[in-house]
N, C-alpha and C positions, 0 to 999 in steps of 0.2 A: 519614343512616340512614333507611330506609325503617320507615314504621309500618305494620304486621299487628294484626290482631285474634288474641289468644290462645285464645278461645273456651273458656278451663276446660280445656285438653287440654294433655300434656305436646308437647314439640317433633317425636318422632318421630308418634306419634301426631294431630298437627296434620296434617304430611304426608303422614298416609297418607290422613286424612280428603279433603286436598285435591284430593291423588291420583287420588280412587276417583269421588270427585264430580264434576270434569274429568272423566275418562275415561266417565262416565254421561251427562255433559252431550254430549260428543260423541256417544256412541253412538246416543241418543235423540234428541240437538237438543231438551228439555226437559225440566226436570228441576223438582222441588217439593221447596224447603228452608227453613231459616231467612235472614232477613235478611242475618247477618252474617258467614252462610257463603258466601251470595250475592255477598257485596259483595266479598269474597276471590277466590272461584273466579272471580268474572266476569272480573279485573286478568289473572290464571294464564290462562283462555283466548283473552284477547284476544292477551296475548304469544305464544301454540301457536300460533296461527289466522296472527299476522303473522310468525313464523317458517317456517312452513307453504306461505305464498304464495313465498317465496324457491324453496323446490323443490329443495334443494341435497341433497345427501350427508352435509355436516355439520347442517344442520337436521334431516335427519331422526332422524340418531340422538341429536341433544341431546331432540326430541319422544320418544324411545322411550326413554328413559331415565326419562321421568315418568308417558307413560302407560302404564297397566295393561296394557293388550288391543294385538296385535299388530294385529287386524282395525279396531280404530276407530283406530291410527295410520294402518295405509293407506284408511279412510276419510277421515279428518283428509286428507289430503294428496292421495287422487285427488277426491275428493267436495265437500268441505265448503271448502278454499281457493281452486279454480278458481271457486267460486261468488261468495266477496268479492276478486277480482284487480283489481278498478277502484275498490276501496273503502277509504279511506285509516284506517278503522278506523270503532268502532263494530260490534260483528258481534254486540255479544248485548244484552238488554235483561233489564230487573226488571219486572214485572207484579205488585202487591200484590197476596196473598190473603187470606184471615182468617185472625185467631189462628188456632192452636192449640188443642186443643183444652183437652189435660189441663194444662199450663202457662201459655196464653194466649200463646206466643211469635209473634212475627209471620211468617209464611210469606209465602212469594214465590217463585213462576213465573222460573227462571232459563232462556231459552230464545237460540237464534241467530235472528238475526235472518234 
């Protein structure tokens, strides 16, 4: 069984969170969240990013099923995978930033690499 971070959210609401944050992440290529949203969405894009390099019919509508935006799945797939085709993974990185303000939660720079 795989472990997830719950993050205080009910389940549908987890995936919409995860949802929206992936589809921002691509859209932007960096995105500024908490740590342990970080460390979830990075697992979810890396899996888009390596289903994305296949280039297939059925990859793409398993990708379009989770992302949000029609326009950042056909970036996702003309843009952003022919960029890591030689790359056996590894496509995003965590960059620490400072707390938080009003919480002190730890923030971090979720970007592609």
């Amino acid at each position: 069984m795989t472990t997830y971070a719950k993050l205080g959210r009910t389940q549908s609401a987890r995936r919409a969170l995860f949802r929206s944050l992936t589809t921002a992440l691509f859209a932007n290529e960096r995105i500024m969240t908490t740590k342990g949203k970080a460390t979830e969405v990075d697992s979810i894009a890396e899996k888009l990013i390596t289903m994305a390099k296949r280039n297939d019919l059925h990859s793409r509508r398993l990708a379009a099923e989770y992302l949000v935006d029609e326009t950042v799945l056909k970036k996702l797939f003309d843009k952003i995978a022919p960029r890591y085709q030689d790359r056996p993974g590894g496509y995003t990185r965590i960059i620490l930033a400072d707390n938080r303000r009003g919480d002190a939660a730890p923030m971090v720079y979720l970007e592609l690499v």
